[in-house]
Backbone atoms as SQL, in Angstrom:
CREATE TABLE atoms (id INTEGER PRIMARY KEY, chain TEXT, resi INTEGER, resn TEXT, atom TEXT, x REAL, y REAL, z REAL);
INSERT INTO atoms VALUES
  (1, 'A', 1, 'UNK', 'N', 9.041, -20.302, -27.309),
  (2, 'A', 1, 'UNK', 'CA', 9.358, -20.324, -25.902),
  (3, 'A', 1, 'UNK', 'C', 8.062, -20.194, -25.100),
  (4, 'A', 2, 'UNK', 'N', 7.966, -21.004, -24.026),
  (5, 'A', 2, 'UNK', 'CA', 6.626, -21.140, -23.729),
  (6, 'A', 2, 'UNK', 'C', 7.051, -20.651, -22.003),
  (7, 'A', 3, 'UNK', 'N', 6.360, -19.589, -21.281),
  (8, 'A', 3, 'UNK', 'CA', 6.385, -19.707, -19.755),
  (9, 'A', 3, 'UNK', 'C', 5.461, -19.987, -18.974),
  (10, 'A', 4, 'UNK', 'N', 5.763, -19.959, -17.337),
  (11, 'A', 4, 'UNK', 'CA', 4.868, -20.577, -16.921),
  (12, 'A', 4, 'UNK', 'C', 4.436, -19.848, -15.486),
  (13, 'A', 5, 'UNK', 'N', 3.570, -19.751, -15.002),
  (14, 'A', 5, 'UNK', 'CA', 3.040, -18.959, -13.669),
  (15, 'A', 5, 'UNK', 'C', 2.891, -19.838, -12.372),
  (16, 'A', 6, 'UNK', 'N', 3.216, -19.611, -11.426),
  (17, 'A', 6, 'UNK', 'CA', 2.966, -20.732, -10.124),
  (18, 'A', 6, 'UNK', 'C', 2.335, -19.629, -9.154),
  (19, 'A', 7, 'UNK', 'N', 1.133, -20.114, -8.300),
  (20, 'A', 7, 'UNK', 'CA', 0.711, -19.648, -7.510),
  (21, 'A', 7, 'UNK', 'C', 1.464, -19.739, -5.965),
  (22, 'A', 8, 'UNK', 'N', 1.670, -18.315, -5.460),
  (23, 'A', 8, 'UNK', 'CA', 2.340, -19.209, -4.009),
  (24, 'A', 8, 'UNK', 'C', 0.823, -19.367, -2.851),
  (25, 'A', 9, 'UNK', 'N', -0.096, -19.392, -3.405),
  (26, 'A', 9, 'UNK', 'CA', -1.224, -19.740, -2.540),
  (27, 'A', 9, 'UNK', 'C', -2.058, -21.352, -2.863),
  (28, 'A', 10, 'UNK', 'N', -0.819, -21.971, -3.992),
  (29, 'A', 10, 'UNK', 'CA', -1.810, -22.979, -4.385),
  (30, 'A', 10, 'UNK', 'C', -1.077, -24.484, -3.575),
  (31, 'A', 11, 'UNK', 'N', -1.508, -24.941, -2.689),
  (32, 'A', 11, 'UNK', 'CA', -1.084, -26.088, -1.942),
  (33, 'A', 11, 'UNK', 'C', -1.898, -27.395, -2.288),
  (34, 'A', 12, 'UNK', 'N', -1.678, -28.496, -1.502),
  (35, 'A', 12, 'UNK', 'CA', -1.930, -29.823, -1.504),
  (36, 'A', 12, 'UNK', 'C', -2.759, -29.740, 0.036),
  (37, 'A', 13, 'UNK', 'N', -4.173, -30.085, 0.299),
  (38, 'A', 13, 'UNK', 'CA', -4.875, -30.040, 1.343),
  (39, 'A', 13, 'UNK', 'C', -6.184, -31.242, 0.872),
  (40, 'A', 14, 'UNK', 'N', -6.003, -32.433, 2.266),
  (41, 'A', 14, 'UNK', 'CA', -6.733, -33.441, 2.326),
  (42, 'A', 14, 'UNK', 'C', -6.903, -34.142, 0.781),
  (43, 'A', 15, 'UNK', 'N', -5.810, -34.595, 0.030),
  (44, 'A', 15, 'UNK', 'CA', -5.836, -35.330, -1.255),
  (45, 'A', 15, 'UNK', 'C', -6.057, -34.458, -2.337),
  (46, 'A', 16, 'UNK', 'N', -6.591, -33.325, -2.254),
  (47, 'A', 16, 'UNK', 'CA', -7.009, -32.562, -3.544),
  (48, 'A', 16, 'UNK', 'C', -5.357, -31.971, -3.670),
  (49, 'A', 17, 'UNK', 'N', -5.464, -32.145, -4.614),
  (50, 'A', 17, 'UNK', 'CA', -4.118, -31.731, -5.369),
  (51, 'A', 17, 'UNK', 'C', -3.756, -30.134, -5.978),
  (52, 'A', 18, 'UNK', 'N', -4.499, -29.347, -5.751),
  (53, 'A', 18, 'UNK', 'CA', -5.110, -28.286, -6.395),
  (54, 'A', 18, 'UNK', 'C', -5.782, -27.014, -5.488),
  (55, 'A', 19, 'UNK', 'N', -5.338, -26.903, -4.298),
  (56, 'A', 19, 'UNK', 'CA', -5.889, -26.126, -3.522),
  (57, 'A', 19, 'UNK', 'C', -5.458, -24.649, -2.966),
  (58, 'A', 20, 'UNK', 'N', -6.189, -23.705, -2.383),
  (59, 'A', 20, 'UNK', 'CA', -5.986, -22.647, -2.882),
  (60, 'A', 20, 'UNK', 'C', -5.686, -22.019, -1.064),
  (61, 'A', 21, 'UNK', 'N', -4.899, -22.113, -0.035),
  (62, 'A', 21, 'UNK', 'CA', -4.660, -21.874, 0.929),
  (63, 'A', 21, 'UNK', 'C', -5.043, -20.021, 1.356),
  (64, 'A', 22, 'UNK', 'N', -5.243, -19.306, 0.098),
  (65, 'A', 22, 'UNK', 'CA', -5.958, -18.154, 0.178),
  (66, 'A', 22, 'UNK', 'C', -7.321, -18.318, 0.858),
  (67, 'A', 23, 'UNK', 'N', -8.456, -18.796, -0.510),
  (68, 'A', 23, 'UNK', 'CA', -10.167, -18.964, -0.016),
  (69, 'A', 23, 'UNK', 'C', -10.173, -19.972, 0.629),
  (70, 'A', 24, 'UNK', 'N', -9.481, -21.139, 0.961),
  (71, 'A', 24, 'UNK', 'CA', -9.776, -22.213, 1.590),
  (72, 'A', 24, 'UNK', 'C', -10.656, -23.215, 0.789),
  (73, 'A', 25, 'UNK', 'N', -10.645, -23.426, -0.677),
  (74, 'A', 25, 'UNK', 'CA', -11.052, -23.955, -1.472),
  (75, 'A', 25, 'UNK', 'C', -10.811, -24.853, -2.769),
  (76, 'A', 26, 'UNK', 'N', -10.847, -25.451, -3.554),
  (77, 'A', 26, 'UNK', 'CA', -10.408, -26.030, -4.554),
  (78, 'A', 26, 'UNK', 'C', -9.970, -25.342, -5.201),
  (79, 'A', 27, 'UNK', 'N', -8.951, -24.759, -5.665),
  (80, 'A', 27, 'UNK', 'CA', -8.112, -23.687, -7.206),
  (81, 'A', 27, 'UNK', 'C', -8.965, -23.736, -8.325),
  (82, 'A', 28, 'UNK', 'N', -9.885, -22.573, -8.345),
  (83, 'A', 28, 'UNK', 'CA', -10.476, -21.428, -9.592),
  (84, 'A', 28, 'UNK', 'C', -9.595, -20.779, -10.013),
  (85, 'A', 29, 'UNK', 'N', -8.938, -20.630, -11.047),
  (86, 'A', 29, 'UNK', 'CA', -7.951, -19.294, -11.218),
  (87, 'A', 29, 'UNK', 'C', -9.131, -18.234, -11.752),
  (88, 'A', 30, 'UNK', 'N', -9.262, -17.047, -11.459),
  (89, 'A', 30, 'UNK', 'CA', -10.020, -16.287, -11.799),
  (90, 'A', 30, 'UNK', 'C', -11.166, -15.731, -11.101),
  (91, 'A', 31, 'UNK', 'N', -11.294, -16.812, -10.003),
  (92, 'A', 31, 'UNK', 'CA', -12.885, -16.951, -9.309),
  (93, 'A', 31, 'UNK', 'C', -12.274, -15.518, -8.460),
  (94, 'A', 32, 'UNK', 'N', -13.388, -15.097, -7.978),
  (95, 'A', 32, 'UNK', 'CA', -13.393, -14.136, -6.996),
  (96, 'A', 32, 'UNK', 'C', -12.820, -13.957, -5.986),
  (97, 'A', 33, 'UNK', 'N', -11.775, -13.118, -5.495),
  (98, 'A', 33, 'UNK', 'CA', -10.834, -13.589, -4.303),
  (99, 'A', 33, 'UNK', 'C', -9.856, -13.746, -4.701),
  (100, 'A', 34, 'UNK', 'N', -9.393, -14.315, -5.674),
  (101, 'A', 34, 'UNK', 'CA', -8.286, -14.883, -6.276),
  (102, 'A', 34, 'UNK', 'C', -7.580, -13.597, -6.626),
  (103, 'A', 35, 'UNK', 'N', -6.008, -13.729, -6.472),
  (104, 'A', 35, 'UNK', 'CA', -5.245, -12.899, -6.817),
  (105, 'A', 35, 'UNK', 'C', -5.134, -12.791, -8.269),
  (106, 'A', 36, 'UNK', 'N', -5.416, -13.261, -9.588),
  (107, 'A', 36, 'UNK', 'CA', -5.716, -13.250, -11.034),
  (108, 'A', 36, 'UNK', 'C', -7.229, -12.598, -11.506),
  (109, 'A', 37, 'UNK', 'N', -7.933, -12.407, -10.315),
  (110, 'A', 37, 'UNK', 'CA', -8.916, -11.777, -10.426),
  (111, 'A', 37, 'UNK', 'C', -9.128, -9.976, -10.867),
  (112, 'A', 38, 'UNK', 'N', -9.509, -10.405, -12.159),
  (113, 'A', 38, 'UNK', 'CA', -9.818, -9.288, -13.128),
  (114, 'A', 38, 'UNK', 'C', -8.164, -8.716, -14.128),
  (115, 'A', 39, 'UNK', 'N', -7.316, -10.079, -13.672),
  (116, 'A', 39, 'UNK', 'CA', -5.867, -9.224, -13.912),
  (117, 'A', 39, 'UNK', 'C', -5.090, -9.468, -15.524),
  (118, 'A', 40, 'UNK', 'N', -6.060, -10.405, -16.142),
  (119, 'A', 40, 'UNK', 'CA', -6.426, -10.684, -17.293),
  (120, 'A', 40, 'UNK', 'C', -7.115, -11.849, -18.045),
  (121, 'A', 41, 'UNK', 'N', -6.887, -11.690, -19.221),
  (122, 'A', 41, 'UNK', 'CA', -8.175, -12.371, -19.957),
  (123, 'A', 41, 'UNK', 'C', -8.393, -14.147, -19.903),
  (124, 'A', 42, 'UNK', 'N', -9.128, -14.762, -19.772),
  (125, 'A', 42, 'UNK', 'CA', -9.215, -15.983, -19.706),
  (126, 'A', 42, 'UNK', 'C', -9.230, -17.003, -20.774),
  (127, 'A', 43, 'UNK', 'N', -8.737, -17.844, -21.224),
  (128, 'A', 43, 'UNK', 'CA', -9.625, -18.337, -22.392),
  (129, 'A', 43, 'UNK', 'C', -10.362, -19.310, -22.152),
  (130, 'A', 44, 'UNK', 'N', -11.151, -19.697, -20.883),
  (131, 'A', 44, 'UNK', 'CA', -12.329, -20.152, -20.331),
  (132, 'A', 44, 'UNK', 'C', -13.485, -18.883, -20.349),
  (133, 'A', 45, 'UNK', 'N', -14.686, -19.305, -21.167),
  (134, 'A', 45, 'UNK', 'CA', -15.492, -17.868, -21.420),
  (135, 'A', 45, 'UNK', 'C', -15.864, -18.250, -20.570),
  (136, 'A', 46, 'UNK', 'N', -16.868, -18.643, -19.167),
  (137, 'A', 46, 'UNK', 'CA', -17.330, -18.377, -18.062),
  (138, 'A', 46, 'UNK', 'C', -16.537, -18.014, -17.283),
  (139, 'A', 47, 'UNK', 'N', -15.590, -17.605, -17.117),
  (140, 'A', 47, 'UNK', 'CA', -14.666, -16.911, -15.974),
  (141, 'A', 47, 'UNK', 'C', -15.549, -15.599, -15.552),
  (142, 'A', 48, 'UNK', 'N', -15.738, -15.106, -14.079),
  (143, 'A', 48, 'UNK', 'CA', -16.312, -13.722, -13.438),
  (144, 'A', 48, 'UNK', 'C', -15.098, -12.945, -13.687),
  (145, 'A', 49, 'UNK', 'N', -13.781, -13.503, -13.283),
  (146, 'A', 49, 'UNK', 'CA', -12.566, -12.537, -14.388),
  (147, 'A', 49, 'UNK', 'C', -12.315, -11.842, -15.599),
  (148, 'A', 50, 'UNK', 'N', -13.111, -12.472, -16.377),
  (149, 'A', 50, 'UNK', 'CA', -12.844, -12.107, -18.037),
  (150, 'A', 50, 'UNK', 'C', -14.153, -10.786, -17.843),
  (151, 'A', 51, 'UNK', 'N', -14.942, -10.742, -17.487),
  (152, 'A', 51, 'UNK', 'CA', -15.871, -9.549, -17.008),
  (153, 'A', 51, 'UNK', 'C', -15.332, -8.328, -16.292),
  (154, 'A', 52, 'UNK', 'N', -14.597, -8.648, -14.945),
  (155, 'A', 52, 'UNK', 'CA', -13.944, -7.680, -14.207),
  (156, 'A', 52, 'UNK', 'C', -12.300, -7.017, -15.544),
  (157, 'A', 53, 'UNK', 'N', -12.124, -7.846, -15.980),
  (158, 'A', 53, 'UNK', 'CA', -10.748, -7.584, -16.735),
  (159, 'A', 53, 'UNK', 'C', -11.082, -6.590, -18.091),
  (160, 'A', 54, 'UNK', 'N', -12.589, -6.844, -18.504),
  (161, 'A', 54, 'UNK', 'CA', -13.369, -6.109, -19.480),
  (162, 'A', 54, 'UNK', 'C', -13.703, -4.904, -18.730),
  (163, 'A', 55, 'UNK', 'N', -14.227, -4.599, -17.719),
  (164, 'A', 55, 'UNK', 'CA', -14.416, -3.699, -17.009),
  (165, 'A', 55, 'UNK', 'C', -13.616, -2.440, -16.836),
  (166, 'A', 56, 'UNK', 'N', -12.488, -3.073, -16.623),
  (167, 'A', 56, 'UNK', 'CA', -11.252, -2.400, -15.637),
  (168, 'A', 56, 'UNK', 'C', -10.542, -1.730, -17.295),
  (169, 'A', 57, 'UNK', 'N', -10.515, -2.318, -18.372),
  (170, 'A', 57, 'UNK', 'CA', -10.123, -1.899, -19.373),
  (171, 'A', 57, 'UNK', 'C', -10.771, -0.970, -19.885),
  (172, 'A', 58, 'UNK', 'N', -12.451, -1.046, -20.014),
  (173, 'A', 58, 'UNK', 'CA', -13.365, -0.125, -20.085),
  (174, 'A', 58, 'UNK', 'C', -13.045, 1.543, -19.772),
  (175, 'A', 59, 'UNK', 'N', -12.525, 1.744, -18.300),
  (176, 'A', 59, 'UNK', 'CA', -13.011, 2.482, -17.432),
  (177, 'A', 59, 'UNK', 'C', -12.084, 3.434, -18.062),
  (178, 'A', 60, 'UNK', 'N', -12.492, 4.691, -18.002),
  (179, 'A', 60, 'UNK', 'CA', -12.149, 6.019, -18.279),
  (180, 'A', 60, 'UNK', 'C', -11.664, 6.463, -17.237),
  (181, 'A', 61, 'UNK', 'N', -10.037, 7.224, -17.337),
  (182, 'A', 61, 'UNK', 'CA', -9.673, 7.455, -16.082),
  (183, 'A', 61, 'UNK', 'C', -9.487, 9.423, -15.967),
  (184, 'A', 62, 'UNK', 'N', -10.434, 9.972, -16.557),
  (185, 'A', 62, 'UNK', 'CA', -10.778, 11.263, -16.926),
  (186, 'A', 62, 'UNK', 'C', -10.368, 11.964, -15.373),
  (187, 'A', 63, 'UNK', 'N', -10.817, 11.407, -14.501),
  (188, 'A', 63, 'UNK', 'CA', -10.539, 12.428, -12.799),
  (189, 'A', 63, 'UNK', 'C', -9.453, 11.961, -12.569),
  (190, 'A', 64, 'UNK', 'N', -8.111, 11.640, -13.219),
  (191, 'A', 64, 'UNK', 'CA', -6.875, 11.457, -12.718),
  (192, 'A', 64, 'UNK', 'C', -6.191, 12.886, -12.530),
  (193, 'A', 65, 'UNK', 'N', -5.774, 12.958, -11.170),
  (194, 'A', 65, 'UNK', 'CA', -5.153, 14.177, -11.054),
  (195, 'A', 65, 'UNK', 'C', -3.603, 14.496, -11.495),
  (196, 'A', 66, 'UNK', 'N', -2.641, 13.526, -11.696),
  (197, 'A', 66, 'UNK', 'CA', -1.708, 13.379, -12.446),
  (198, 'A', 66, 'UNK', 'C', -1.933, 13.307, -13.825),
  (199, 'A', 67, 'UNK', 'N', -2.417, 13.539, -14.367),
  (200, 'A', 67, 'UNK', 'CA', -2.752, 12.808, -15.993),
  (201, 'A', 67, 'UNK', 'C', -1.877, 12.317, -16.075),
  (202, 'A', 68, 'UNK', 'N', -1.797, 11.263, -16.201),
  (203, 'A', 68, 'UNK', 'CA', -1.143, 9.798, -16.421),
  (204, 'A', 68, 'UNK', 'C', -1.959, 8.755, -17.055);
């Protein structure tokens, strides 16, 4: 079973088929700004996502005042 994700920021603007009504730009999934940003792993290795998503997994959350 295979699913599938739709952006509600990704529109059709001046012929590009692929556009991102958020940055005002061509659709990066991952690029900076982007709501998928850092929210998981890519399997494009140049993604700035796959870094932030390494990051955020990294981080030690030791000063949580709930321990949770």
């Amino acid at each position: 079973m295979a699913s599938g994700w739709g952006c509600q920021h990704q529109t059709t603007h001046e012929g590009i088929a692929d556009w991102c009504r958020l940055l005002s730009h061509p659709c990066d999934p991952g690029c900076k700004g982007c709501v998928l940003y850092g929210a998981g792993f890519f399997s494009v290795s140049d993604t700035p996502s796959n870094e932030a998503f390494e990051r955020r997994k990294k981080k030690k959350r030791s000063d949580n005042p709930l321990g949770k």
